[in-house]
N, C-alpha and C positions, 0 to 999 in steps of 0.2 A: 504494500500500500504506500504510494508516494506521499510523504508528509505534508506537503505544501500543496496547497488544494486551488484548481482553477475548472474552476464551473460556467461554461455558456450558458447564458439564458435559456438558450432552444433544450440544453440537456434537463433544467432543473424543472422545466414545464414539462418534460416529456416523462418524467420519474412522477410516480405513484406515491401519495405520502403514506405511510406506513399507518397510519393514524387513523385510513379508510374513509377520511371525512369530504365529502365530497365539496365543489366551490359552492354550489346552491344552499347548503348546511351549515356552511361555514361564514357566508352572507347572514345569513339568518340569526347568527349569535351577537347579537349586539352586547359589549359591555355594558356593565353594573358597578356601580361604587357603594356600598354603604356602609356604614361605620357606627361602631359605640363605643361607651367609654374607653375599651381597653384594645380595639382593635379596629385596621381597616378593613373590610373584604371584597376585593375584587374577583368578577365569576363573566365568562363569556356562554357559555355552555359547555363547554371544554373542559377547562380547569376552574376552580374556585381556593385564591391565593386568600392568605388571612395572614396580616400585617401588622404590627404590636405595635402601640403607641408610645411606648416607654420607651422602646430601645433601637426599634427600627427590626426586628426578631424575625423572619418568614417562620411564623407559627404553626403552617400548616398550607400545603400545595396537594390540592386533588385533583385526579385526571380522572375523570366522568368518574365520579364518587368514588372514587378509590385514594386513597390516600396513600402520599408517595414519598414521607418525609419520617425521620422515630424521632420521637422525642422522650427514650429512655434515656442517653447516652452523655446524661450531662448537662445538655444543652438545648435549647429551641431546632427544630429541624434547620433550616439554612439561617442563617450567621453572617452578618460583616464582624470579624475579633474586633476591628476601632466601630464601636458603635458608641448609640446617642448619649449614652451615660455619663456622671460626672462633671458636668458643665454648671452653670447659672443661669440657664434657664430653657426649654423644651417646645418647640414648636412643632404643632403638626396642622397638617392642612391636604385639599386635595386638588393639586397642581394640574391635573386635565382632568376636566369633567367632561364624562361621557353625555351627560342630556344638554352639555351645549355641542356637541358634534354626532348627533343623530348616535350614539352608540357606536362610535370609530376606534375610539382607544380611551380608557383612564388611567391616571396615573394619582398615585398617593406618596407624601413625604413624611419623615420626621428628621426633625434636625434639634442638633443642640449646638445650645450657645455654647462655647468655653468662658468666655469672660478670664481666659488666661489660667483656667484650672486644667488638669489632667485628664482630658478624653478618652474613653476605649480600655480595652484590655484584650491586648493583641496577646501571641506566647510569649512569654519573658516579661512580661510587663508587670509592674511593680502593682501593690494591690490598690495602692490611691489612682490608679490610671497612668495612662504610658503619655498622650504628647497635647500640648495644649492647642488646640487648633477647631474653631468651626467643623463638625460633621453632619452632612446633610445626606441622607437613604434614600433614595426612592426606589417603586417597584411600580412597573407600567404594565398593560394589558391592551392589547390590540383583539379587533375583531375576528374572529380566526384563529388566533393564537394559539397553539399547543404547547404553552409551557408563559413562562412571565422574562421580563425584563427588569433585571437591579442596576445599580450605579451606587457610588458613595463620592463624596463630594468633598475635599478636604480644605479648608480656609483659613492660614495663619496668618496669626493678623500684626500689622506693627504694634508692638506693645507688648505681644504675647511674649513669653520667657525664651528663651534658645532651649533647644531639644532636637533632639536625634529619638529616631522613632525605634520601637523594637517590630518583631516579626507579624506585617498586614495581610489579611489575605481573607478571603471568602468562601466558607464550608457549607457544605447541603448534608447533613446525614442523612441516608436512603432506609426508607422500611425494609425488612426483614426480607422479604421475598425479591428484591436484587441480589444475585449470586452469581452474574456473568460480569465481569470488567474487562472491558475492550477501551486500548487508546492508540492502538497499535497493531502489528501483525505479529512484534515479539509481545506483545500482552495482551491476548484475547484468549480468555479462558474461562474456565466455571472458577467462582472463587466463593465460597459458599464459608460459612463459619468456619466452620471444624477446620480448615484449612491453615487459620488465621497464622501467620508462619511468626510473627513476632518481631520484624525485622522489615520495617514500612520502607526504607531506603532501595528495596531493590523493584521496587515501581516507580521509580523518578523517569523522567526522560527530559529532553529538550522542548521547551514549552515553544516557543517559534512552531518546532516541527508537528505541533498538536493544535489545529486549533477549536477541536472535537473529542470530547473523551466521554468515557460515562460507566455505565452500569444499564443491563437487562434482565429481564428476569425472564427463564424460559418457560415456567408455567402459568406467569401470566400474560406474558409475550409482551412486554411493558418493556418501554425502555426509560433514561432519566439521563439526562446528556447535559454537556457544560460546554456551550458557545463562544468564543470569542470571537468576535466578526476583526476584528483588531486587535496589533500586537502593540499600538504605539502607547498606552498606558501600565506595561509590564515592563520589568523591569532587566538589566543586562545584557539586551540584545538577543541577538540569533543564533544564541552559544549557552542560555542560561537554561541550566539541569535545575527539575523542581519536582515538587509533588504534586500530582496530576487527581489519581485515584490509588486510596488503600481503603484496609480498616481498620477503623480506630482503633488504642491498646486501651480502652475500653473491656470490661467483661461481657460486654452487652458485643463489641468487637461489630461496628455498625457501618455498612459500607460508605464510603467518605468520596465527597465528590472535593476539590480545591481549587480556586482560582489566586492563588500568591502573588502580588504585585510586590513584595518587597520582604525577603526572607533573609535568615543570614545563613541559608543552607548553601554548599559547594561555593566559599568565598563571600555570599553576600550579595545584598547591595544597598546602599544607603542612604537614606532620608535625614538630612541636617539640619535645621533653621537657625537664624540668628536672632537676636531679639529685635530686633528692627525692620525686622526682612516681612514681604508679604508676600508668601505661596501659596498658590491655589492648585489643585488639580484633583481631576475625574477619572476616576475609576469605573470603566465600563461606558454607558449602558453594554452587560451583557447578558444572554440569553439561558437559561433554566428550559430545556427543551422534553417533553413529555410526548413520545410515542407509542404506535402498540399495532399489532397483527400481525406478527410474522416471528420467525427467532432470531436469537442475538445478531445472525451477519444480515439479514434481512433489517432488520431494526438500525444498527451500524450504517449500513449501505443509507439509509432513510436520512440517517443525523448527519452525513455528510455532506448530504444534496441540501442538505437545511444548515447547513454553516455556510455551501460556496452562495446561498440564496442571503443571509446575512451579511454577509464580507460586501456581497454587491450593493448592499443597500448601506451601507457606511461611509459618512458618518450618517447619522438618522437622521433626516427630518423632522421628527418631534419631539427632539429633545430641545428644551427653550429655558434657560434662568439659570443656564450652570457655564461654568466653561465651557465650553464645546463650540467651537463655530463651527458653521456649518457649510456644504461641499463650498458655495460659491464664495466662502469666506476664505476657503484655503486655498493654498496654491498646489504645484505641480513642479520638480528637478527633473532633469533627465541628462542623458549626456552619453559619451563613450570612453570607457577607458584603456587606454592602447600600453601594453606592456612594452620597455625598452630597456631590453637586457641582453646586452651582447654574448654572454655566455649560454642565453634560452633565449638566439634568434627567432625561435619561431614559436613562443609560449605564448597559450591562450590563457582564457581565465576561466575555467571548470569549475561548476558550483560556486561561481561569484553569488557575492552578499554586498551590498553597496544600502548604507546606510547615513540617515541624517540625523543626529544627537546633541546634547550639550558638550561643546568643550569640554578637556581634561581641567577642570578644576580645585579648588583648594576647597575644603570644608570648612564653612564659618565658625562651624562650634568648637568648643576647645573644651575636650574631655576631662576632667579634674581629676585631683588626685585622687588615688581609693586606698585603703587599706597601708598607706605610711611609700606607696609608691608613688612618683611624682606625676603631672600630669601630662597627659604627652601633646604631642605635637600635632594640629591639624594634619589630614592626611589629605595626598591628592587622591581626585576619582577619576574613572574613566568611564569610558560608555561600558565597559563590563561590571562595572560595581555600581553605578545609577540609577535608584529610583524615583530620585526625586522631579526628572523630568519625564516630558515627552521622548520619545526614540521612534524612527520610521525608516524600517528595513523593508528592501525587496531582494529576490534572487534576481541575477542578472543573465546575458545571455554570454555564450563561450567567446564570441566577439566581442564582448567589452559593453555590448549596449545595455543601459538601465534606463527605467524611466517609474518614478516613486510619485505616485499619487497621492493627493490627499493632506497636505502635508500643511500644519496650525501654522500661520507665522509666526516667524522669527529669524534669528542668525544662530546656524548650527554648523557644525563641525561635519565633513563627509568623510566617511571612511570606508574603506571597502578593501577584501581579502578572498582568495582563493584557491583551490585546491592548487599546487604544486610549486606557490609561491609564498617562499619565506617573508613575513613580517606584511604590513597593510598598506594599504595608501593612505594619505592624508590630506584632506586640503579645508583650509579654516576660513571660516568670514561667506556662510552662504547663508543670504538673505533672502526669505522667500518672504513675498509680501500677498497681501490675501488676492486670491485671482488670479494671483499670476501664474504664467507656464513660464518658466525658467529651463531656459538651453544650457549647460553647462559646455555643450562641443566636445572634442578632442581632449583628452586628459590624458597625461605622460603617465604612466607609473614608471620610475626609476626602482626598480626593488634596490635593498641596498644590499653591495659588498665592499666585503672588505682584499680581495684581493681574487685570486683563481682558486677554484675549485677542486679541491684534491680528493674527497668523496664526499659520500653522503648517505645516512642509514632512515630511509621511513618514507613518508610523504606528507608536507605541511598541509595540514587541514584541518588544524585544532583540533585534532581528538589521538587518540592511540590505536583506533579500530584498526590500522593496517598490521601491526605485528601480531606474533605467534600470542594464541590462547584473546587477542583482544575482544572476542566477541563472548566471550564467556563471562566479560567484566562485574554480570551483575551475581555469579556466584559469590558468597561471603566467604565461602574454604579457600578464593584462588588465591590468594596472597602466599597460601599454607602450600599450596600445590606448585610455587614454583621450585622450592629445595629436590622436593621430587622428581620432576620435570629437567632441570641443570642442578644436577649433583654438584660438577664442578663451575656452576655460574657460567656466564655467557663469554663464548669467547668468539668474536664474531670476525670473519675474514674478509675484508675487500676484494671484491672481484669470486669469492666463491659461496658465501652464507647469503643468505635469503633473507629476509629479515620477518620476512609472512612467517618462516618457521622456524630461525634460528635466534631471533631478537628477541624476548615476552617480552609483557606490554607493559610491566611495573618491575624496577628496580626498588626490593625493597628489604630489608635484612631477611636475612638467610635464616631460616627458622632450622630447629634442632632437637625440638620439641615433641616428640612424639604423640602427645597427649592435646597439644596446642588448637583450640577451638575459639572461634568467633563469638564475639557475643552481642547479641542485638542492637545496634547502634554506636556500640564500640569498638565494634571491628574486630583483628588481632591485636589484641594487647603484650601477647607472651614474647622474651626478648627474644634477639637474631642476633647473626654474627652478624659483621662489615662486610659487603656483597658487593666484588668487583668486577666490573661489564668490559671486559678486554676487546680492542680494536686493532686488529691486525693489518696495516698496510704497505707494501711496498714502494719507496719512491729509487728515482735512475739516478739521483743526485744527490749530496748533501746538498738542502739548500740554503740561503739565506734570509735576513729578511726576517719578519714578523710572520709567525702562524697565529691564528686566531680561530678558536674552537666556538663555534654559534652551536647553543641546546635551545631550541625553543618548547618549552613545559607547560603542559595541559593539565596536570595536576600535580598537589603537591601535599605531601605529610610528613614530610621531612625535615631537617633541619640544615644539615652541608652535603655535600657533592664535594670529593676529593679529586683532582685530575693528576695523574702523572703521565711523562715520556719518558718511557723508557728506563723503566724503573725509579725515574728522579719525579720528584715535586715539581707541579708546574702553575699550578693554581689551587684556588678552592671558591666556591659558591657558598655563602654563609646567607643568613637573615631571609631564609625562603618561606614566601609568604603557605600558611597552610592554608588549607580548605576543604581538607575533608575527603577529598574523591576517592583516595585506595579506603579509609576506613568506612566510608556510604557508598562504595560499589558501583562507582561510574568510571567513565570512559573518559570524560574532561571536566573542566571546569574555570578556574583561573586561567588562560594563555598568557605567558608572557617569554620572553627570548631573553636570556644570559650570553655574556661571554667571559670565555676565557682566554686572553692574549699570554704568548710565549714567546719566547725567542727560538726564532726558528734552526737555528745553532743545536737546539736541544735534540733537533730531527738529522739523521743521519741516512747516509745513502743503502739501497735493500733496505731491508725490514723493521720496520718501526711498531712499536704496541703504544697503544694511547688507551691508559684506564681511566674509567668513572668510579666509586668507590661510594657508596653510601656508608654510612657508619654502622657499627650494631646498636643495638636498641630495639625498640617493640617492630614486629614486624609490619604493621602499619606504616613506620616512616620511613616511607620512601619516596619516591615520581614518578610521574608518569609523562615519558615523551612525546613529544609531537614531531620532532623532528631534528634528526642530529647534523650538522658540516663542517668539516672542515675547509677551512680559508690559507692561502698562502700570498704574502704581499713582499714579493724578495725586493721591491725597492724603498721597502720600510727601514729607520734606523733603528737602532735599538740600543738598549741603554750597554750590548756587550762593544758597538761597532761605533759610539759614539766620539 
């Protein structure tokens, strides 16, 4: 199943809705709004959504009388974690009235005031409330409709305190009789209680590449799906690993639907304010989709056609009083980007990603001291660690062309990466202003080097999926299974090892442990020895000059990277950011490129060994590559020749 979904119009009218309901019937459902003290209810004949006054709660979603949400498990069936609580003061109201539009659409709100106090209770968040800032809910209803429409509305305001927000995101718990989760073709299967594995991390995927996931239920041929018509309110680009669909660790263990806009899971991403600063931003409107007649891949097949039928309708038309502008208000980039790299004459751009974001910035807030340690230093963010803006990604074609729709004004930063090309392009200061169609033309990529090419082990594509065991990544034992696998650690030869099956995809201490098991969120804990990835290559010459070792890393649990030549010390990698990925069972996370500069003196003519070295320690901390080369610059000086 290709992750990134493009649907014609002609296809989505010609697919059957799963839901059986015909257009005559579905004409005929006009919405309803009514409401009392404690609740709003919105009903087309379809579903009937029941919406809490207090907190913004979906209380209860039924799909023709059935009810599709548990509310043993803790909590209200669907959830914004930052809801209306906590504030100085509660507002609710009902922002489309369907008897002023013949029965077309209603919509209901509840917002709270902050007045500067502690909003929500996200995960992590302290028990007085996590971030002071305006939250406004709403849930919409269209005529027709099979399923409802949320959004949450964030507004910090001058005045408000500086705060960094902990983990947002929006939960549906599913009734009982869901036990099919499909988000995927690696995750489509009966997942029924008794299954419950205990270890929710190995259902993450790339949320870009999902913009449909859900839960069905095969004896009642029900489905319960999570839409997002748009990725530009999520957070870390088209590289960011999340929780999709699990079940809660709950006893009650309730199938869990998630839309995460800003988690600190695989590295993060982060929401900062200053006390002066005013951010606003919207979360959604997205879709709660509710089907049924057919079984899970019939039902699947159905929520797909109803996501490309969303995406096209984006941004919505009826949303009005929030941030959102709408199509004619945004504008439109586009352009070509032509690769110029004399050593990859003829390199296209395979599974280009060209995206528009905020600059890499500095964070206003300044963390304080805790516990007798001092406080640290504002950090900079990238578009991988940012939630706090808008971000608007498309895939592009092998020729270079992009063209990004839809896109909010402002001046953002373009960046764009692709298969078989080290490191991204960059270009700052693009102004879309509303309306417009913006040409960017001809764009250079210079990839950078540093000198010729002496090999290279992988292919750059921010992930590790091309080495040996990579696709196995979401068992929690593999870490345990590479001692097994290289008794004597990898010893890899240029020009004769493979790296599909002579490289694995995590350098991580060498376990010894016989006994040594995984444990639900913590990964391997049990220690390893120091694990060295030996690089065998032949050169015709001593040469001179600066060698320069590029690792570009896709995950990290590690802590150093030791490099020698040639038995001598040649460098180290220290202060490597973690994130999680060998101990939660992914494939990438964090991207970023190191190097290592040597003097190329150190390299000798015939046969040369270039080792990587992780340290011992738990077997968790290690890395995971995206892509390894070496570089040779013989008219470099160096501090032996100077």
């Amino acid at each position: 199943m290709t992750s990134t979904l493009r649907f014609s119009f002609g296809l989505a009218c010609a697919v059957i809705s799963a839901t059986g309901l015909s257009a005559a019937q579905a004409a005929a459902g006009a919405v309803t709004v009514a409401e009392d003290d404690a609740a709003f209810t919105l009903a087309n004949g379809i579903v009937t959504a029941r919406v809490s006054k207090k907190n913004g709660d979906l209380l209860s979603l039924q799909y023709r009388g059935t009810e599709t949400l548990a509310f043993n498990s803790g909590h209200s069936g669907g959830y914004w974690s930052h809801d209306t609580t906590g504030g100085t003061q509660l507002l609710t109201k009902v922002t489309i009235d369907p008897k002023a539009n013949g029965g077309e659409r209603g919509e209901v709100s509840v917002k709270g005031i902050s007045g500067g106090r502690k909003m929500g209770h996200g995960p992590g968040a302290a028990q007085g409330g996590d971030f002071p800032a305006d939250i406004e809910i709403r849930y919409t209803l269209g005529r027709g409709d099979s399923g409802v429409y949320t959004s949450c509305t964030f507004d910090h305001l001058p005045g408000y305190p500086a705060a960094t927000m902990t983990e947002a995101r929006y939960c549906a718990k599913l009734a009982d009789m869901f036990d099919w989760l499909t988000m995927d073709d690696r995750h489509n299967m009966a997942y029924p209680r008794e299954l419950h594995e205990g270890d929710k991390y190995i259902y993450t995927a790339v949320q870009y590449d999902h913009p449909v996931y859900g839960w069905s239920s095969p004896a009642k041929q029900t489905g319960f799906w999570l839409v997002n018509p748009s990725n530009e309110y999520l957070s870390g680009g088209p590289t960011k690993v999340e929780f999709l669909c699990h079940r809660d660790t709950t006893p009650v263990a309730a199938p869990c639907i998630h839309n995460y806009w800003r988690s600190s899971h695989y590295g993060g991403a982060a929401v900062e304010v200053g006390e002066q600063e005013r951010w606003t931003k919207t979360i959604g409107p997205f879709f709660l989709y509710v089907n049924s007649g057919g079984d899970p891949q019939a039902l699947w097949k159905d929520a797909q056609v109803q996501a490309g039928r969303e995406s096209a309708k984006w941004p919505y038309a009826w949303v009005d009083g929030l941030d959102y502008p709408h199509r004619e208000q945004r504008g439109s980039v586009k352009g070509r980007l032509v690769v110029n790299d004399p050593q990859a004459p003829k390199a296209q751009t395979p599974h280009l990603l060209v995206g528009l974001a905020a600059a890499s910035y500095t964070s206003p807030f300044v963390r304080p001291p805790q516990n007798g340690a001092p406080a640290l230093p504002p950090r900079t963010i990238t578009w991988q660690t940012d939630a706090k803006h808008y971000e608007f990604w498309v895939r592009g074609e092998a020729d270079g062309n992009f063209s990004i729709p839809n896109v909010r004004p402002g001046t953002y930063a373009l960046s764009a990466f692709a298969d078989g090309i080290l490191g991204e392009y960059l270009r700052a200061d693009v102004t879309v202003a509303p309306g417009q169609s913006l040409d960017l033309g001809r764009l250079e990529w210079r990839p950078v080097r540093h000198g010729r090419q002496v090999w290279d082990i992988g292919i750059p594509n921010r992930n590790g999926s091309e080495f040996f065991m990579g696709d196995e990544y979401a068992d929690p034992e593999i870490s345990l299974k590479y001692a097994t696998l290289f008794p004597h650690d990898v010893n890899y030869v240029i020009g004769q090892s493979d790296f599909r099956r002579d490289w694995f995809f995590q350098q991580v201490p060498h376990n010894e442990d016989p006994k040594a098991k995984p444990a639900p969120y913590f990964g391997v804990r049990s220690p390893g020895r120091a694990t060295p990835f030996a690089i065998t290559f032949n050169l015709p010459a001593a040469p001179k000059g600066q060698a320069v070792l590029r690792l570009a890393i896709c995950g990290t649990d590690g802590r150093t990277i030791d490099v020698a030549v040639n038995g001598k010390p040649a460098g180290q990698l220290d202060r490597l950011p973690g994130d999680g990925a060998i101990t939660r069972h992914s494939i990438q996370a964090i991207w970023y490129e190191r190097d290592v500069t040597f003097d190329a003196a150190m390299l000798q003519s015939g046969k040369n060994v270039l080792t990587l070295t992780v340290p011992a320690g738990p077997v968790n901390n290690g890395v995971i590559y995206d892509y390894l080369r070496l570089e040779l610059d013989e008219s470099a000086r160096t501090a032996a020749n100077n």
